[in-house]
N, CA, C and O atoms as a printed pandas DataFrame, in Angstrom:
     atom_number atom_name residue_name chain_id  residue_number  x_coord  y_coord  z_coord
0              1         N          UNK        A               1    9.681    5.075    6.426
1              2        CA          UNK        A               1    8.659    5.591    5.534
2              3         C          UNK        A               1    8.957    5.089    4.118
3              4         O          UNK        A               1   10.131    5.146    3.751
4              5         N          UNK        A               2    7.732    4.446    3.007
5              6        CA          UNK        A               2    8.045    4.325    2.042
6              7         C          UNK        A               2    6.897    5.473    0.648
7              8         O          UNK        A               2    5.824    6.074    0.699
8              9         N          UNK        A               3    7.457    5.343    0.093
9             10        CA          UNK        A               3    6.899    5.832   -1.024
10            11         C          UNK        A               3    5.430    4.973   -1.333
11            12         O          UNK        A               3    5.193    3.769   -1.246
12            13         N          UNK        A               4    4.700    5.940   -1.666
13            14        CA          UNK        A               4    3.450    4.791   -2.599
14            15         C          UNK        A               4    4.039    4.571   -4.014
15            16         O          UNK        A               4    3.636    3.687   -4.769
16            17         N          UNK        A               5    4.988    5.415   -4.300
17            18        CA          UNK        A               5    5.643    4.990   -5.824
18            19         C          UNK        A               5    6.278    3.902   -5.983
19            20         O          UNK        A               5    6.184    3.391   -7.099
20            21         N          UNK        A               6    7.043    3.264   -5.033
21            22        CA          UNK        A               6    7.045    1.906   -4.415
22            23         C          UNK        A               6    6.302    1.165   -4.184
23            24         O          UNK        A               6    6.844    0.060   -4.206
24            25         N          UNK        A               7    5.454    1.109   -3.991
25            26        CA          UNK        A               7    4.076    0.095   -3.888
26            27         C          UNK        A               7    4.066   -1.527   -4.565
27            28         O          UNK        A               7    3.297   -1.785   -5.490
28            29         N          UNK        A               8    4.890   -2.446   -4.065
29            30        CA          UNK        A               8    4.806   -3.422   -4.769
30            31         C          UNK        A               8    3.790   -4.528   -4.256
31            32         O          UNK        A               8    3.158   -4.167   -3.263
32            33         N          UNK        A               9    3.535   -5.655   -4.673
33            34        CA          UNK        A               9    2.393   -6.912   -3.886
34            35         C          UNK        A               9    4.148   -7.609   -2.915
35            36         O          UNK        A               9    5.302   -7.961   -3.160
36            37         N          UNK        A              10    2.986   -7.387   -1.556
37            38        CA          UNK        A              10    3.405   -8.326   -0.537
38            39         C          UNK        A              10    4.446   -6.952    0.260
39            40         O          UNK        A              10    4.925   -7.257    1.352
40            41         N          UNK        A              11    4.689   -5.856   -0.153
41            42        CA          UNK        A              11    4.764   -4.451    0.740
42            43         C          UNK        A              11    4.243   -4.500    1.717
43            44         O          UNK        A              11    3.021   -4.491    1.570
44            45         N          UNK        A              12    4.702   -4.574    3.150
45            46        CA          UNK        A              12    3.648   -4.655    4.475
46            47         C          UNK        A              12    3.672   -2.941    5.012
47            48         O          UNK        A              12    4.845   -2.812    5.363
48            49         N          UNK        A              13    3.157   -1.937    5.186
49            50        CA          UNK        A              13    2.720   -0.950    6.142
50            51         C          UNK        A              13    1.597   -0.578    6.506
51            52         O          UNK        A              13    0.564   -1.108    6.097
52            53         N          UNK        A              14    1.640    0.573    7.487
53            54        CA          UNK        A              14    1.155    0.382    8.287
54            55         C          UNK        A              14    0.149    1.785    8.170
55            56         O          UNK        A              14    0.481    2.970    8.187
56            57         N          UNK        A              15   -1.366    1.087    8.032
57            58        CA          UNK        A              15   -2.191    2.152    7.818
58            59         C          UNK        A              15   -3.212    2.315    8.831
59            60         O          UNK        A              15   -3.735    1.279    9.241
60            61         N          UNK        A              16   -3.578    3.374    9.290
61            62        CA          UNK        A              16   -5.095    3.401   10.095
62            63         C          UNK        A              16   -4.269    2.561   11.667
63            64         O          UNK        A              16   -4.816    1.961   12.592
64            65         N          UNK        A              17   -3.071    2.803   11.465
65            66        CA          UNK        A              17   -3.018    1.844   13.203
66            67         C          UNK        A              17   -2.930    0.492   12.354
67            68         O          UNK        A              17   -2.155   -0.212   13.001
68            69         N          UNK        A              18   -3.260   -0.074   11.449
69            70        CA          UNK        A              18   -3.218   -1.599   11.278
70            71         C          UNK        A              18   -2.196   -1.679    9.680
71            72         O          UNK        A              18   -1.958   -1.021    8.667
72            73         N          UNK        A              19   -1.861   -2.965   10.343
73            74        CA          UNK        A              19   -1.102   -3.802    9.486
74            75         C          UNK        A              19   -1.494   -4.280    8.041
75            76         O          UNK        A              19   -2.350   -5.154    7.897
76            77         N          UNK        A              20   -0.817   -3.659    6.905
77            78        CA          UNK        A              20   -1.553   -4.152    5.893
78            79         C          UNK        A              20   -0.723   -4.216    4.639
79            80         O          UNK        A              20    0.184   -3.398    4.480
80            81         N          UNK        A              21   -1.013   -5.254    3.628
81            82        CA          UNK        A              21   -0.337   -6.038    2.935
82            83         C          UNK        A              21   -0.676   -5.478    1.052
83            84         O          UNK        A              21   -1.767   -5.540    0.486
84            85         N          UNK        A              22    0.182   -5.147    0.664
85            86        CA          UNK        A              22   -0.176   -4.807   -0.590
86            87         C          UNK        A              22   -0.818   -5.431   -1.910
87            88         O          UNK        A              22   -0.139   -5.573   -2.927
88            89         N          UNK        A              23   -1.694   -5.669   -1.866
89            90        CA          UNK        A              23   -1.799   -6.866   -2.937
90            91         C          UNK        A              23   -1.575   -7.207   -4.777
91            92         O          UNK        A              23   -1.166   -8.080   -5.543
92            93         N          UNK        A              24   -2.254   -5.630   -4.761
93            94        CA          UNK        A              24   -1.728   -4.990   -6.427
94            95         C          UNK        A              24   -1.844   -3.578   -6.365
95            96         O          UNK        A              24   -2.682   -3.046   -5.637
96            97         N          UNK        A              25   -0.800   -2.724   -7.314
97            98        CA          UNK        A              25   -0.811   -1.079   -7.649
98            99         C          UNK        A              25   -0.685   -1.071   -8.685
99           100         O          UNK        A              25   -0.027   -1.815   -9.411
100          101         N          UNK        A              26   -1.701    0.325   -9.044
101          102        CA          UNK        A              26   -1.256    0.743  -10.700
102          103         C          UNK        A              26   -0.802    2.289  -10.142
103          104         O          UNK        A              26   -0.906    2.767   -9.012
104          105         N          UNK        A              27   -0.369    2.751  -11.138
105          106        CA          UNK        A              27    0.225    4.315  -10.961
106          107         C          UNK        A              27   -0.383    4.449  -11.742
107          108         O          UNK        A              27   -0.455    3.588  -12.618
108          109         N          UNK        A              28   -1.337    5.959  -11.807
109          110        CA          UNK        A              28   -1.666    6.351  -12.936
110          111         C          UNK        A              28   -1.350    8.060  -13.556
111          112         O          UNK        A              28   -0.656    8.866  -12.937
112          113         N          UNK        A              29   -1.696    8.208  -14.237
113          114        CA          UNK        A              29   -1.524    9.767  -14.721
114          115         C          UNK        A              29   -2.241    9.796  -15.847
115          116         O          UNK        A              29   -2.326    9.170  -16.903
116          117         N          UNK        A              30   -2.947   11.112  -15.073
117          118        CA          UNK        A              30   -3.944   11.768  -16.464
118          119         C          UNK        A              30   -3.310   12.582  -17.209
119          120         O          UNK        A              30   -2.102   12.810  -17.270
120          121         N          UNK        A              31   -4.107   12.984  -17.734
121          122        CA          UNK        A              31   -3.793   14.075  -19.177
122          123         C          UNK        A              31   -3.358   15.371  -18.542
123          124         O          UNK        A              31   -2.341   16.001  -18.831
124          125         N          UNK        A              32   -4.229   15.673  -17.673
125          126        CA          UNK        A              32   -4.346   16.861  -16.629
126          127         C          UNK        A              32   -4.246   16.605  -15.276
127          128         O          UNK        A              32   -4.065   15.482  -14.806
128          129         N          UNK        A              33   -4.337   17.422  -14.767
129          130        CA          UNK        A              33   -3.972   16.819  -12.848
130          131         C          UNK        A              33   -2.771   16.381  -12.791
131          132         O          UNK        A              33   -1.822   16.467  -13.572
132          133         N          UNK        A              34   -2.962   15.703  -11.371
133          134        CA          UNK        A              34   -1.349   15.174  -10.662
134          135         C          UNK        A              34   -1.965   13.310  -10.826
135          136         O          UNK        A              34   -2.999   12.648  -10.910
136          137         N          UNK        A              35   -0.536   13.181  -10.792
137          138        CA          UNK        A              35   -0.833   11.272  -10.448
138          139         C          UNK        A              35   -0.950   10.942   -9.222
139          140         O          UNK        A              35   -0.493   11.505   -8.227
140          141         N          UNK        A              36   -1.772    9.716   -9.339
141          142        CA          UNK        A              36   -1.966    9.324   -8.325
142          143         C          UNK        A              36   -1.565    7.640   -8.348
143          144         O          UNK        A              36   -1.162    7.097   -9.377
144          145         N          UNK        A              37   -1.777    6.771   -6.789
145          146        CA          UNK        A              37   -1.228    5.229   -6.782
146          147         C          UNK        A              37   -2.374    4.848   -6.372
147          148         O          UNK        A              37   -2.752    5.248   -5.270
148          149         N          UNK        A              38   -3.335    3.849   -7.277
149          150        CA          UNK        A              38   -4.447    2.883   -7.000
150          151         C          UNK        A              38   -4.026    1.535   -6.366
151          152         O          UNK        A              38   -3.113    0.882   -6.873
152          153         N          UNK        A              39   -4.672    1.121   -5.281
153          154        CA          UNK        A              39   -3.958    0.112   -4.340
154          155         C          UNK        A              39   -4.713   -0.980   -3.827
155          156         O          UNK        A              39   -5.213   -0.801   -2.716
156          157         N          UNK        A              40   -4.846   -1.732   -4.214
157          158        CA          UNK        A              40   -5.372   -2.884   -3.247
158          159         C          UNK        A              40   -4.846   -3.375   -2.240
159          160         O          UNK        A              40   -3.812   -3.986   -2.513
160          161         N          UNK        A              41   -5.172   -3.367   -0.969
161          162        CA          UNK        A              41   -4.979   -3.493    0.439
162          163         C          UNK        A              41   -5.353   -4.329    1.103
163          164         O          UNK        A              41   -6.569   -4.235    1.271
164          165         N          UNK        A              42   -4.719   -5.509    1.817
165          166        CA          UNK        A              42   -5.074   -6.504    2.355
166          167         C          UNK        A              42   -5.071   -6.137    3.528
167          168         O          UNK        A              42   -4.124   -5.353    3.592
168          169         N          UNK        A              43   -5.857   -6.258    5.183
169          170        CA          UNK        A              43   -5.580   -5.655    6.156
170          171         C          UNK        A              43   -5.338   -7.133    6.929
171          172         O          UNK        A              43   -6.262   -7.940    7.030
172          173         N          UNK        A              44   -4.369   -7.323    7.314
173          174        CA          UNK        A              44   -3.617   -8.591    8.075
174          175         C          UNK        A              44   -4.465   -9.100    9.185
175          176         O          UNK        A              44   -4.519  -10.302    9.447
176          177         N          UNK        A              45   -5.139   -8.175    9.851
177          178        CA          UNK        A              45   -5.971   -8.701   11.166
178          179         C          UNK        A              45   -7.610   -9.015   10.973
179          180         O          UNK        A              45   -8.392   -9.470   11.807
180          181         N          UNK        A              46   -7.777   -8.740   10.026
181          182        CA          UNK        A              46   -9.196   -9.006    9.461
182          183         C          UNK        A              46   -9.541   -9.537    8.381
183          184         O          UNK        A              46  -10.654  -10.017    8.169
184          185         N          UNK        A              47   -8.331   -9.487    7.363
185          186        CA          UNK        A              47   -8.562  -10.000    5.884
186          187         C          UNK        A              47   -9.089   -9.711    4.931
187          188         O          UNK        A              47   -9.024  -10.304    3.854
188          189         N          UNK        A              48   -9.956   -8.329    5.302
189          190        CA          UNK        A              48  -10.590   -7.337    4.454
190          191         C          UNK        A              48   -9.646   -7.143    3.444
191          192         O          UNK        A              48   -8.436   -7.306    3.599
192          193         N          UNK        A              49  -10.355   -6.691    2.100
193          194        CA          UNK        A              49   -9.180   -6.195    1.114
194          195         C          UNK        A              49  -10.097   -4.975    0.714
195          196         O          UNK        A              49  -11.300   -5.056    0.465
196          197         N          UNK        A              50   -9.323   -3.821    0.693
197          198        CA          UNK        A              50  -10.017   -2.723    0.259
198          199         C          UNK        A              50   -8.714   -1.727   -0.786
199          200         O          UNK        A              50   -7.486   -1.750   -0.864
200          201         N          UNK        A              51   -9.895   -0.878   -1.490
201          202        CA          UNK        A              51   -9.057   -0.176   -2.923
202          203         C          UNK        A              51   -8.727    0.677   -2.018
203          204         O          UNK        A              51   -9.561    0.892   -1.139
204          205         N          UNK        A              52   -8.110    1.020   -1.998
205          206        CA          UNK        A              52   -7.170    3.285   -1.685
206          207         C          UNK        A              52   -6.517    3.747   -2.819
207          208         O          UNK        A              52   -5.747    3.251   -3.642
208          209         N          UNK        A              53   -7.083    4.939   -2.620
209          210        CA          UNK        A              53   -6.409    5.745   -3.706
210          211         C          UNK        A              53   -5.449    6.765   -3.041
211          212         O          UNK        A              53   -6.028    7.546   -2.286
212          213         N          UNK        A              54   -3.893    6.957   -3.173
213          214        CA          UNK        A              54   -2.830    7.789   -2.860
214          215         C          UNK        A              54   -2.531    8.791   -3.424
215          216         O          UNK        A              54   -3.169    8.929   -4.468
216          217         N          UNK        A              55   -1.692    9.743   -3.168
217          218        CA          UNK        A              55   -1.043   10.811   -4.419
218          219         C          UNK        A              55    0.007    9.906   -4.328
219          220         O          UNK        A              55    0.424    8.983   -3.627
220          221         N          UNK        A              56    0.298   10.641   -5.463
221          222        CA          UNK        A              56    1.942   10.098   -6.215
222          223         C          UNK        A              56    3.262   10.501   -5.519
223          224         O          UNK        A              56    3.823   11.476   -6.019
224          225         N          UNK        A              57    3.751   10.024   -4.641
225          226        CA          UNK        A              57    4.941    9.955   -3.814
226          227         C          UNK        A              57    4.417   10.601   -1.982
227          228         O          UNK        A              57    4.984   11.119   -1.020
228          229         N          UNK        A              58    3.298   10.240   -2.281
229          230        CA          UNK        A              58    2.465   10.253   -0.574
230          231         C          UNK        A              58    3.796    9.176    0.390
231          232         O          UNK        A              58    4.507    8.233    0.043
232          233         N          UNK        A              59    3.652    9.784    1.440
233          234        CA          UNK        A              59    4.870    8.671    2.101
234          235         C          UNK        A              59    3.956    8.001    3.116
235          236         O          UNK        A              59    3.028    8.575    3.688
236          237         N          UNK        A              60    4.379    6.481    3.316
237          238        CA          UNK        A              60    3.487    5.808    4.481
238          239         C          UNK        A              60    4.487    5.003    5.534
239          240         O          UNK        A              60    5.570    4.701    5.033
240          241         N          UNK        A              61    4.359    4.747    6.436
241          242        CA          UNK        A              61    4.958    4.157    7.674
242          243         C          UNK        A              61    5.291    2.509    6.789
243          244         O          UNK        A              61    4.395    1.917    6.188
244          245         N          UNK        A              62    6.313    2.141    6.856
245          246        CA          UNK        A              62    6.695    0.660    6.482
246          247         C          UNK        A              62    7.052   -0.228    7.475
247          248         O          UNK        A              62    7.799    0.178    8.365
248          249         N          UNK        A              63    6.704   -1.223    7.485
249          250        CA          UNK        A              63    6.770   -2.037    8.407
250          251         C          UNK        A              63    7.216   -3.487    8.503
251          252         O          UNK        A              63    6.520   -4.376    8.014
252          253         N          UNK        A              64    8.241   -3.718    9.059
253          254        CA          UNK        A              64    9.070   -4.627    9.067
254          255         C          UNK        A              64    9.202   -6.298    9.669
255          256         O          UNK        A              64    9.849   -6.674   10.647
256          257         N          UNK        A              65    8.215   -7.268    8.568
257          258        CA          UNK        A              65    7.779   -8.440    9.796
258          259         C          UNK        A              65    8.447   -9.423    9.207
259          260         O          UNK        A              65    8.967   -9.465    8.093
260          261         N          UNK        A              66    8.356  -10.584   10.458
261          262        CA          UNK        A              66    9.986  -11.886   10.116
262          263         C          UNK        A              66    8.980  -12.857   10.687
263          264         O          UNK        A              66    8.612  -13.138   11.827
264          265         N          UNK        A              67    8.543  -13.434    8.962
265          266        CA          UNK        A              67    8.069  -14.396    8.806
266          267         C          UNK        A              67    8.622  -15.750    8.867
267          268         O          UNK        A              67    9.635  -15.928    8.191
268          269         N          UNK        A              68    8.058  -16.983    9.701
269          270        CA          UNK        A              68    8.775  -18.025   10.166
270          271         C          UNK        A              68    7.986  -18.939    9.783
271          272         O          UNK        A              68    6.941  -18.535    9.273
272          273         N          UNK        A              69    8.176  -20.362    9.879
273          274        CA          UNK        A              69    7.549  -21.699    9.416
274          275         C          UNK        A              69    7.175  -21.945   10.737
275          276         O          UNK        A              69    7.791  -21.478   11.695
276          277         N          UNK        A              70    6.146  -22.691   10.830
277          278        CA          UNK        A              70    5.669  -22.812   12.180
278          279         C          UNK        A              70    4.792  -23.802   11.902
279          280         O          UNK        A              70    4.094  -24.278   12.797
């Protein structure tokens, strides 16, 4: 499990059942309320990129892939 406070580009876990690639995060915090992690999401099997919005130390499944030259 990783943190979304961790959230860096090229982070691979694992959302919805699918594989997906971090592309950019901001952390933010308001004046009021709790923070939250804005995320751009690459989904590996389709290539879709979509925004999510997290709470601030939400934990997500991480996932561990061994990339090769081929």
């Amino acid at each position: 499990m990783i943190s979304t406070n961790d959230f860096r580009p090229g982070v691979v876990v694992i959302l919805d059942g699918d594989l997906c690639a971090v592309v950019s995060s901001q952390h933010v915090k308001r004046g009021r309320g709790s923070a939250y992690v804005r995320a751009k999401i690459r989904n590996l099997k389709s290539g879709a990129i979509t925004e999510r919005t997290f709470n601030a130390g939400e934990r997500v499944p991480h996932a561990y892939l061994d990339r090769r030259e081929m």
